[in-house]
MARBA-3410 file (N, C-alpha, C, O; in Angstrom, 1 decimal):
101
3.8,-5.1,10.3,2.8,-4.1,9.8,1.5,-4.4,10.4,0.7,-3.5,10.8 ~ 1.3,-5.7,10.5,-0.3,-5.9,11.3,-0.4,-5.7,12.3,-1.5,-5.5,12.7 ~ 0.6,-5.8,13.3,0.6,-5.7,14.6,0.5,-4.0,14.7,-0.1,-3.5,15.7 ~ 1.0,-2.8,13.4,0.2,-2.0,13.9,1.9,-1.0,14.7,1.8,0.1,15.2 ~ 3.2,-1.6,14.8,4.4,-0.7,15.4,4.7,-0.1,14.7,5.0,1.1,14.8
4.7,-0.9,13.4,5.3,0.2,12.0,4.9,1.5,11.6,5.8,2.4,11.4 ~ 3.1,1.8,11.4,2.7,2.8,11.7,2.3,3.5,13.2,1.6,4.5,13.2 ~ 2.8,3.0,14.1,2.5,3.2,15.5,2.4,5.1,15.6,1.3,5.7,15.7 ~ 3.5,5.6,15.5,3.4,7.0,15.4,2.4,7.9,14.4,1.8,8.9,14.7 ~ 2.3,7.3,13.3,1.1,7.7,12.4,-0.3,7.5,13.4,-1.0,8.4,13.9
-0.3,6.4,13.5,-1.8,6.6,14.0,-1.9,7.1,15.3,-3.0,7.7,15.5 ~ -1.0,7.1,16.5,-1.0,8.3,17.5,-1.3,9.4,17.0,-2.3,9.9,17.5 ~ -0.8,10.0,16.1,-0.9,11.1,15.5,-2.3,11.4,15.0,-2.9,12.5,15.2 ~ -2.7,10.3,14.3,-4.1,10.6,13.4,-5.2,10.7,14.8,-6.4,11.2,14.7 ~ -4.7,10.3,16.0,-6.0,9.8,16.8,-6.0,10.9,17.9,-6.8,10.9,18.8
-5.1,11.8,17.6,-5.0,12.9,18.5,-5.4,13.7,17.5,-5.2,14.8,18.2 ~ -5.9,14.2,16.3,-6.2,15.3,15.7,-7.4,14.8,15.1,-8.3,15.7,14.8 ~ -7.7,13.5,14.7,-9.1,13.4,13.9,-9.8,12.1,14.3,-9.3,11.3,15.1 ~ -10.9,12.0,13.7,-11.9,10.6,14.1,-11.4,9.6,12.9,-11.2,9.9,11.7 ~ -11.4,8.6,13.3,-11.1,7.9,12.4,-12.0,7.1,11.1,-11.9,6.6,10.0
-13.0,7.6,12.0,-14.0,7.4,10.9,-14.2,8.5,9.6,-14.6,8.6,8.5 ~ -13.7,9.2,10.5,-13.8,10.6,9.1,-12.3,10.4,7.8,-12.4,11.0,6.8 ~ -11.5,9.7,8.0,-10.8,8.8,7.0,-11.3,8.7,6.0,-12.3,8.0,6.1 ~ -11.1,9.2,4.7,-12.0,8.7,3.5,-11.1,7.9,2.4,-11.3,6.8,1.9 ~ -10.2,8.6,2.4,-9.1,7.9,1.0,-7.7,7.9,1.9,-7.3,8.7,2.9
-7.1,7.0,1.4,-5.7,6.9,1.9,-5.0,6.4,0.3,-5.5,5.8,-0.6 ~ -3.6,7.0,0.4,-3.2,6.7,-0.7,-1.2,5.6,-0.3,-0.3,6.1,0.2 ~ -1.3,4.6,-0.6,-0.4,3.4,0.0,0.5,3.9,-1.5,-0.3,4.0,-2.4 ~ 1.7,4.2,-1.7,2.2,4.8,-2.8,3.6,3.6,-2.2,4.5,3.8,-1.4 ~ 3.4,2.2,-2.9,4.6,1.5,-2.7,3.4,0.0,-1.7,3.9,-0.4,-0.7
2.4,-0.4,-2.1,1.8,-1.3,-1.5,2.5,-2.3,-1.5,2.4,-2.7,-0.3 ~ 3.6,-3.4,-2.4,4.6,-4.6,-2.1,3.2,-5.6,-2.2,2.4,-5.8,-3.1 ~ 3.3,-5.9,-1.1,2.4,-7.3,-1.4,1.2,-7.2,-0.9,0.2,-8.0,-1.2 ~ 1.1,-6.3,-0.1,-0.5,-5.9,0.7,-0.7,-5.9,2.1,-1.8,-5.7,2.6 ~ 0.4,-6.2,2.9,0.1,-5.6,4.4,-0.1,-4.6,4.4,-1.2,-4.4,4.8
0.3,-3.6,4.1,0.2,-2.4,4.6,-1.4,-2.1,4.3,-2.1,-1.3,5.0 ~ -2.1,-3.0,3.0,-3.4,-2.5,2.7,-4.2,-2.8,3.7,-5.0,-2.1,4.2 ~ -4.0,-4.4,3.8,-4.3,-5.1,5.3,-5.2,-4.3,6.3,-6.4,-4.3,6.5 ~ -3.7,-3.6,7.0,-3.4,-2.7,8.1,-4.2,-1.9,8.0,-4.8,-1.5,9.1 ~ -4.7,-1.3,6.5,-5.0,0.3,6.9,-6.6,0.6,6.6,-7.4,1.6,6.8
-6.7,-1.1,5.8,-8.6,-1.4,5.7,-9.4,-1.9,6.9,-10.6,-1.9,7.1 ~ -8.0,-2.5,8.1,-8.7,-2.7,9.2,-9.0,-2.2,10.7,-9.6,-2.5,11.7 ~ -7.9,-0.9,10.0,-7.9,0.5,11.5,-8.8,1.6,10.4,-9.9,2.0,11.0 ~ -8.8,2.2,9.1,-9.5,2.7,8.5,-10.8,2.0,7.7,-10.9,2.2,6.5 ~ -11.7,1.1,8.5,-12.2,0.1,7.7,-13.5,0.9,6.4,-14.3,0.2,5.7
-13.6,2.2,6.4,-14.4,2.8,5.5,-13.6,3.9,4.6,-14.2,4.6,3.8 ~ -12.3,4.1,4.7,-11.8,4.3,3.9,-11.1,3.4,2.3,-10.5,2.3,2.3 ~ -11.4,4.1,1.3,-11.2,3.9,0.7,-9.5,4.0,0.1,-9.0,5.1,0.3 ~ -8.6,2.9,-0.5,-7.7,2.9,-0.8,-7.0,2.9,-2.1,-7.6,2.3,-3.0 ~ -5.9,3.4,-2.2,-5.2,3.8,-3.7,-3.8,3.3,-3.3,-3.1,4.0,-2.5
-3.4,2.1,-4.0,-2.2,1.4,-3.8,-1.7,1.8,-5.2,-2.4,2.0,-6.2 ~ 0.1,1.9,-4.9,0.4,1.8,-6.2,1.8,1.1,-5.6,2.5,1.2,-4.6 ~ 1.8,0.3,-7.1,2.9,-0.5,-7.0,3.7,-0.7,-8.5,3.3,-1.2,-9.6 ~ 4.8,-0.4,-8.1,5.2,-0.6,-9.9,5.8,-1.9,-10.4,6.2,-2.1,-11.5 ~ 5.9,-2.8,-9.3,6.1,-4.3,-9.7,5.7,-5.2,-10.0,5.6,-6.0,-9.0
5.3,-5.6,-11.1,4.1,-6.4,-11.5,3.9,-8.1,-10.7,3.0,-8.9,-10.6 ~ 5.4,-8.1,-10.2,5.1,-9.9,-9.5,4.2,-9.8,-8.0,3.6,-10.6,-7.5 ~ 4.6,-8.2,-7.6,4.5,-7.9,-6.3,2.6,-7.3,-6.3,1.8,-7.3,-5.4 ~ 2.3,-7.0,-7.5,0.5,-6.9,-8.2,-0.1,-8.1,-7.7,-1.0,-8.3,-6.9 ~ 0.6,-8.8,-8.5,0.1,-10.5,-8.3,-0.5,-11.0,-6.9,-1.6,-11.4,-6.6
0.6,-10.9,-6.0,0.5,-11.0,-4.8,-0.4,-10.4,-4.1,-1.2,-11.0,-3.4 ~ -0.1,-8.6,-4.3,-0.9,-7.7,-3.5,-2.7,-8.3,-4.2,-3.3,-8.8,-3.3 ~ -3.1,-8.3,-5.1,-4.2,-8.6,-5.6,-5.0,-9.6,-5.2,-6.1,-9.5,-4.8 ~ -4.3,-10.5,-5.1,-3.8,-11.8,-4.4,-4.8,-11.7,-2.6,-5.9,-12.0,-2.2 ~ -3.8,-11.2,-2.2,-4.2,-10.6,-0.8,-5.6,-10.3,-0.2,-6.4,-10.8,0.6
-5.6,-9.1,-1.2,-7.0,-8.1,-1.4,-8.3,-9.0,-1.6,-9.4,-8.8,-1.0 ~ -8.0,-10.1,-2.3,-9.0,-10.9,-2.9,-9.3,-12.1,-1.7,-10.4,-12.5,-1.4 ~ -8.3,-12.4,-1.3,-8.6,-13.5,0.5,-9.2,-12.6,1.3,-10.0,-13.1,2.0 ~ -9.0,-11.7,1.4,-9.2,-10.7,2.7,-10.6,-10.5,2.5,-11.4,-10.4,3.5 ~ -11.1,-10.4,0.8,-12.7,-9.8,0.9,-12.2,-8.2,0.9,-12.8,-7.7,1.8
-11.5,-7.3,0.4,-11.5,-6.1,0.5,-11.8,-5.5,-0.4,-11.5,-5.7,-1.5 ~ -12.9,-4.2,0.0,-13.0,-3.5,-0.3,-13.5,-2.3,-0.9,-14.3,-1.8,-0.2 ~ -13.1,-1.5,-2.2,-12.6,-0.1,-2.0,-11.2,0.2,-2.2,-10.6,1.2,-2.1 ~ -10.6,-1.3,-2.5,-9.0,-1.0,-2.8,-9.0,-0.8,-4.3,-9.7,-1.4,-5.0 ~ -8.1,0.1,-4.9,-7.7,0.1,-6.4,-6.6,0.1,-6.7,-6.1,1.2,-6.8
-5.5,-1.3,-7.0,-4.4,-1.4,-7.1,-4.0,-0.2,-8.5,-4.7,0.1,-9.5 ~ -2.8,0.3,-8.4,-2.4,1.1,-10.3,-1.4,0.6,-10.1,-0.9,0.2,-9.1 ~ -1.0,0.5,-11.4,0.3,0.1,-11.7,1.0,0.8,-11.9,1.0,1.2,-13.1 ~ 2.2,1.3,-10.8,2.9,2.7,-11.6,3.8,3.0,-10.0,4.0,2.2,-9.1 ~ 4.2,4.6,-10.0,5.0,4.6,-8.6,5.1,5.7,-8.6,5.0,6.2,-9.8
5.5,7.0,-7.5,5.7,8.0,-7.6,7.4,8.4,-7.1,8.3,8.0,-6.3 ~ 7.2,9.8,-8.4,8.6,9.7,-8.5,8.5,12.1,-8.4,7.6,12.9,-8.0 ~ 9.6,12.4,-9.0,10.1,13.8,-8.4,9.3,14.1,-9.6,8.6,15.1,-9.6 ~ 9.3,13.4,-10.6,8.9,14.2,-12.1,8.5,13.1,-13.4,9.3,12.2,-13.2 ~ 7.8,12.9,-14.4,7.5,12.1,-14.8,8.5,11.2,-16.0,8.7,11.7,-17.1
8.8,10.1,-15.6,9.7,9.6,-15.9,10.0,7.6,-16.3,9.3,6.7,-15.9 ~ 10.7,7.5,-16.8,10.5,5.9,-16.6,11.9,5.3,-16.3,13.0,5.5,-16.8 ~ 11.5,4.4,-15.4,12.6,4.3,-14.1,12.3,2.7,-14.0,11.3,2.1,-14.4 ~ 13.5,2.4,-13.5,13.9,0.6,-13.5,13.7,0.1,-11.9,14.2,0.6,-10.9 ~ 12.9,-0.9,-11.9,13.1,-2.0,-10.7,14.1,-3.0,-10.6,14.2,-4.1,-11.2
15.2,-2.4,-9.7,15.9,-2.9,-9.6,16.0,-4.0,-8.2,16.0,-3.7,-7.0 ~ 16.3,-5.5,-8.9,15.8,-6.7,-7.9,17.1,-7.9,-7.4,17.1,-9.0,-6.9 ~ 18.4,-6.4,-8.2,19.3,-7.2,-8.0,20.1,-7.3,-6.4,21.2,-7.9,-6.2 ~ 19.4,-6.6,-5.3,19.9,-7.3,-4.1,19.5,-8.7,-3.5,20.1,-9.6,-2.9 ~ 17.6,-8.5,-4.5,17.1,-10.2,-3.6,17.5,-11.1,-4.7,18.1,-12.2,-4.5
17.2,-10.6,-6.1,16.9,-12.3,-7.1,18.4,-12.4,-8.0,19.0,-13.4,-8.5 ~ 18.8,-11.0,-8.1,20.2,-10.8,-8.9,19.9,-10.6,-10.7,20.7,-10.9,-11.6 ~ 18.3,-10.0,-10.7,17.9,-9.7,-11.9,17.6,-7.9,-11.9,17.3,-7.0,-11.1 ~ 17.7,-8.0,-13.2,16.9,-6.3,-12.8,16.1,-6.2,-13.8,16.6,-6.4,-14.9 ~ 14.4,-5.7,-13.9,13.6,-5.4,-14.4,12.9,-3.9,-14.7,12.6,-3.2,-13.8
12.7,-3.8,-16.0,11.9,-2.8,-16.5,10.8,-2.0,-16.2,10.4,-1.2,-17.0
END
């Protein structure tokens, strides 16, 4: 993600139609632990950001991050987006073999 391949095609994209400085809000809908916030505070460094993450160990971390890095303008939420409003399970049984609420 820091190197910048992951969103490679986004930001081709963004850099052929806009300035990058004119970036104001970006919204990270699934932040994990905070690269991607990383990434997008250091190619959008005046935009303002809106992470959301509905896993509270993965808060920890991302917060975590945010807080070494000096960032900010970031506003982690706790929550996730979905088709309709709902409450929905994190399920973590491929990595730890638990599943959470």
């Amino acid at each position: 993600v820091l190197q910048g391949s992951k969103y490679g095609a986004l930001i081709e994209l963004i850099k052929e139609n806009q300035d990058f400085d004119s970036i104001q809000y970006i919204l990270d809908a699934g932040g994990n632990i905070g690269a991607s916030v990383l990434y997008f505070k250091k190619v959008f460094h005046a935009a303002a950001v809106a992470v959301l993450e509905p896993d509270e160990d993965n808060i920890k971390s991302l917060q975590l991050n945010i807080d070494l890095n000096h960032l900010e303008s970031v506003n982690v939420i706790h929550g996730g987006l979905w088709k309709n409003n709902a409450d929905l399970v994190i399920d973590k049984s491929f990595r730890s073999g638990e599943n959470v609420m």
